[in-house]
DRENKOLDO-525165 format. One record per residue (C-alpha): residue number from 1; x, y, z; residue in one letter. Coordinates in pm, 1 decimal, m for minus. Example, Ala and Ser with C-alpha at 12.3 -4.5 7.8 and 13.67 -1.06 7.14 Angstrom:
2
+-----+----------+----------+----------+------+
! pos !        x !        y !        z ! code !
+-----+----------+----------+----------+------+
!   1 !   1230.0 !   m450.0 !    780.0 !    a !
!   2 !   1367.0 !   m106.0 !    714.0 !    s !
+-----+----------+----------+----------+------+
This chain:
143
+-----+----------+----------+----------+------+
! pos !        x !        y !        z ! code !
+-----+----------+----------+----------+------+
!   1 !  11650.9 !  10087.2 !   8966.9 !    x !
!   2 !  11750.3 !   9744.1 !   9048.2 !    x !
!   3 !  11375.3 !   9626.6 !   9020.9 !    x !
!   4 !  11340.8 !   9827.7 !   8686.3 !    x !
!   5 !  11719.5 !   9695.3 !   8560.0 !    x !
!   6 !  11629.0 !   9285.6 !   8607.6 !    x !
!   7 !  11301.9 !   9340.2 !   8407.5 !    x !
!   8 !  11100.6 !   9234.0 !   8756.1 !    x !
!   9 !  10805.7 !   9398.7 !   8716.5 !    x !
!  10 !  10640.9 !   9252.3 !   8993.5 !    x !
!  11 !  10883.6 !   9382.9 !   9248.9 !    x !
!  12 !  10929.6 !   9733.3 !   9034.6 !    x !
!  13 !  10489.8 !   9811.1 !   9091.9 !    x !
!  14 !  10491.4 !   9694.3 !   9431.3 !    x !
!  15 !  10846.0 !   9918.6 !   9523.8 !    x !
!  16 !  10661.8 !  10203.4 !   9303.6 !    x !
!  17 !  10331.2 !  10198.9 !   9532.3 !    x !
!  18 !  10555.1 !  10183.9 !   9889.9 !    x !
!  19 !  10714.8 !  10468.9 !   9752.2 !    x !
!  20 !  10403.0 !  10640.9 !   9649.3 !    x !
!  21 !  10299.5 !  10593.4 !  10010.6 !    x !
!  22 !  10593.4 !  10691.6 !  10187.5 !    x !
!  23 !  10570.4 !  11012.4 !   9983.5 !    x !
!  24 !  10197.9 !  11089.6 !  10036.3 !    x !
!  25 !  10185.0 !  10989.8 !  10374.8 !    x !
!  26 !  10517.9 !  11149.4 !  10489.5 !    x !
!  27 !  10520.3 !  11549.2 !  10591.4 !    x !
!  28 !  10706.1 !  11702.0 !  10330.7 !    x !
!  29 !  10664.1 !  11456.2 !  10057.2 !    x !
!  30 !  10774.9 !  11513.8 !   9744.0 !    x !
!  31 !  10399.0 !  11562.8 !   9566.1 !    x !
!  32 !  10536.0 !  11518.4 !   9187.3 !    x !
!  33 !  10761.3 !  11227.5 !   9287.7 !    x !
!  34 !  10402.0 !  11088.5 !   9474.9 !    x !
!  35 !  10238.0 !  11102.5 !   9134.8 !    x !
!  36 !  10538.9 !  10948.4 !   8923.2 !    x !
!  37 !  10533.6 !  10647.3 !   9140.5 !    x !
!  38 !  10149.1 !  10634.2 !   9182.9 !    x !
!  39 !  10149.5 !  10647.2 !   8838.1 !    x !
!  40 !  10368.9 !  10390.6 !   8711.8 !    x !
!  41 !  10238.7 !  10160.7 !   8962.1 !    x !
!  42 !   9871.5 !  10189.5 !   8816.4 !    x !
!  43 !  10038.4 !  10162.3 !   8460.5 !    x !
!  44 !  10275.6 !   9795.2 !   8565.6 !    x !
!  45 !   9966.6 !   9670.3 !   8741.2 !    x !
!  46 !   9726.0 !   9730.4 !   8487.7 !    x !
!  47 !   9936.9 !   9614.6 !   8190.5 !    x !
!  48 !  10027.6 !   9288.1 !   8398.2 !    x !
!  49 !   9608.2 !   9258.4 !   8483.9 !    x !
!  50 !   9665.2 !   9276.3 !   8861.0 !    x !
!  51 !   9316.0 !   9437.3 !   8941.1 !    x !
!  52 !   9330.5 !   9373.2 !   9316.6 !    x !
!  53 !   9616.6 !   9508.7 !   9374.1 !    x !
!  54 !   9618.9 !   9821.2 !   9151.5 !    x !
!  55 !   9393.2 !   9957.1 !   9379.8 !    x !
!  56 !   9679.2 !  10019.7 !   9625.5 !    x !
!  57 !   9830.0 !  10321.6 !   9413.6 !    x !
!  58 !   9479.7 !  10413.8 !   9336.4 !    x !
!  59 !   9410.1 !  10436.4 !   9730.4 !    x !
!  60 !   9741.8 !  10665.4 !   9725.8 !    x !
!  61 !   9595.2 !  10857.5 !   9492.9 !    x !
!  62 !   9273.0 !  10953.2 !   9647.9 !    x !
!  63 !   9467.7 !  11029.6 !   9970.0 !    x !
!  64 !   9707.0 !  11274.1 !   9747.2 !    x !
!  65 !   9372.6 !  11411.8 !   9572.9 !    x !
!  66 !   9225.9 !  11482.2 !   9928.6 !    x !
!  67 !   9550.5 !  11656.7 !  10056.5 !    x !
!  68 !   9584.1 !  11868.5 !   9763.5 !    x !
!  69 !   9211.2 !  11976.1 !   9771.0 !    x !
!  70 !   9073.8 !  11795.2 !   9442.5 !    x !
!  71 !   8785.5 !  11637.9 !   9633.6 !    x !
!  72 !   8561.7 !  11492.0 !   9384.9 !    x !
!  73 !   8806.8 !  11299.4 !   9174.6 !    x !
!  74 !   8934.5 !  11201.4 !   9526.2 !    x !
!  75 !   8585.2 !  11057.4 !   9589.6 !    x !
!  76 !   8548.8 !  10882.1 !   9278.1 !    x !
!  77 !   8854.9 !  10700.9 !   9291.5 !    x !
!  78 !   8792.6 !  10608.4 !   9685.1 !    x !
!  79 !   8513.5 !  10481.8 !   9581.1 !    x !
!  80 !   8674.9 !  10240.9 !   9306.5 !    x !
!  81 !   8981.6 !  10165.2 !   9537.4 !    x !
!  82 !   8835.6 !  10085.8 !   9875.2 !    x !
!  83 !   8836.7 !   9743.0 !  10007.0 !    x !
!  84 !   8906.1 !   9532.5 !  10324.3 !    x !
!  85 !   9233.8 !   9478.4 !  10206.1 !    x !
!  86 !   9293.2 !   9901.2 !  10119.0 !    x !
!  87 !   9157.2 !   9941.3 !  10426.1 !    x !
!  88 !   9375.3 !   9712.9 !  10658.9 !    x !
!  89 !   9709.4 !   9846.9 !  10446.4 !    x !
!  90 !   9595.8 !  10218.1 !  10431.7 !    x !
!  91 !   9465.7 !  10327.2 !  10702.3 !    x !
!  92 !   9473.7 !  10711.3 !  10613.5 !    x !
!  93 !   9221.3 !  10635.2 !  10354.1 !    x !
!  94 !   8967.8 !  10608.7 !  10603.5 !    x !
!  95 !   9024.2 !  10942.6 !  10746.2 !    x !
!  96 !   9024.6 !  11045.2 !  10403.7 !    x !
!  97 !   8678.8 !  10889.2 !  10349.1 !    x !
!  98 !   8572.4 !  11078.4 !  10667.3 !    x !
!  99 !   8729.3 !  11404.7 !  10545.3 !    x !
! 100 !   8606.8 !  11365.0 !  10180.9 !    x !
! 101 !   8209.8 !  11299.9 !  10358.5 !    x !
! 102 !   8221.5 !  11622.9 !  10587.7 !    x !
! 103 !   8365.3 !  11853.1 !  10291.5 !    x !
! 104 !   8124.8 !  11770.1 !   9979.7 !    x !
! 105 !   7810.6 !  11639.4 !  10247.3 !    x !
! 106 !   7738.4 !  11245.2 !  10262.4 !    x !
! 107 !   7481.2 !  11247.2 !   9988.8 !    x !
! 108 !   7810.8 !  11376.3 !   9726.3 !    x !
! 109 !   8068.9 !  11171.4 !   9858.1 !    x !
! 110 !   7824.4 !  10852.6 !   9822.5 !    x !
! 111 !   7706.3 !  10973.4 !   9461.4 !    x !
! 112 !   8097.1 !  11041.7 !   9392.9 !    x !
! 113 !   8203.2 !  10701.5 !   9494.2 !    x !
! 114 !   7938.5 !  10513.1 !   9322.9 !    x !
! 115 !   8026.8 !  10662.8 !   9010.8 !    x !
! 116 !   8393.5 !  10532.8 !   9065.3 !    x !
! 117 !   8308.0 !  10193.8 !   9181.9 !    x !
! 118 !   8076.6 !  10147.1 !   8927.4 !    x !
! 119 !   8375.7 !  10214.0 !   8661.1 !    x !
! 120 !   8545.8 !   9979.6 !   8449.0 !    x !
! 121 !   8928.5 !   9893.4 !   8519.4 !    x !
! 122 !   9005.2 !  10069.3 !   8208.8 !    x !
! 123 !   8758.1 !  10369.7 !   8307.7 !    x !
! 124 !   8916.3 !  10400.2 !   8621.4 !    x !
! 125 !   9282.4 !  10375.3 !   8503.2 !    x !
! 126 !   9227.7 !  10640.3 !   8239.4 !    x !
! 127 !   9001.1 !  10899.0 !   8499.5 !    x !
! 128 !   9326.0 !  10811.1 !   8704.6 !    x !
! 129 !   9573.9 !  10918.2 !   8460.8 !    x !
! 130 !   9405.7 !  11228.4 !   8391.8 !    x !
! 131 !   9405.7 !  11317.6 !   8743.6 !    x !
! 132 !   9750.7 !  11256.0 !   8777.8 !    x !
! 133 !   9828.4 !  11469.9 !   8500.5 !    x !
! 134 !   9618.9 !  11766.8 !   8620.2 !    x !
! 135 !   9739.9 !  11752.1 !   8983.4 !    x !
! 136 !  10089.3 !  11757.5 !   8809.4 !    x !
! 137 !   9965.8 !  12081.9 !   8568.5 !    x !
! 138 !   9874.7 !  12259.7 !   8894.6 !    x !
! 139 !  10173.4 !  12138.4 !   9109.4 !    x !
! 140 !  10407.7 !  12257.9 !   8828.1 !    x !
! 141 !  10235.1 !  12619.9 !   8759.0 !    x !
! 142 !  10267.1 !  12667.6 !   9149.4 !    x !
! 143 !  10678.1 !  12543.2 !   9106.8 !    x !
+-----+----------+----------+----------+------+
């Protein structure tokens, strides 16, 4: 609030993507919380340009995707996100990687993440957003 209040958008993204992790990475996370921070973290970055570090949330959401058993999109946005730097900072996205490669066979995963590397920022920031909203369709039906 205090980020959000003084109009620091900087500070606001980067809070809204440690939240984002703390909730996907924590047992009992709150999922819908996890996708409101994810996604206003993708939205400040983007608007503010901030490509390299955007893909922080977008690591988040992969992880979340995995977790809640949406493994393509998970794929395709791992394969957008990952970096040295994702890497280093997130180091449950490898495991996801790993996970993602024995559930839809090397071959998909690779094919999968291709496709998401080979998007456009915009591309990728509006496959995101429909993710988000979906995973938030299903988590609320299941509320």
């Amino acid at each position: 609030m205090i980020a959000q209040d003084s109009g620091n958008r900087f500070n606001e993204s980067h809070l809204a993507a440690n939240l984002a992790q703390v909730e996907v990475e924590v047992e009992g996370g709150d999922p819908l919380s996890a996708l409101d921070h994810i996604g206003l973290a993708i939205h400040r970055m983007h608007d503010s340009g901030n490509v390299v570090t955007m893909r922080s949330p977008l690591t988040n959401l992969a992880i979340f995707l995995d977790r809640v058993g949406h493994y393509k999109p998970a794929a395709a946005i791992a394969g957008f996100a990952f970096s040295p730097l994702t890497a280093a900072a997130f180091l449950n996205i490898n495991t996801t990687i790993e996970h993602l490669r024995h559930v839809l066979g090397d071959q998909t995963y690779e094919s999968l993440a291709r496709k998401g590397e080979m998007m456009t920022t915009a591309e990728m920031v509006t496959y995101a957003y429909d993710q988000i909203d979906h995973a938030r369709t299903e988590l609320n039906a299941v509320s």
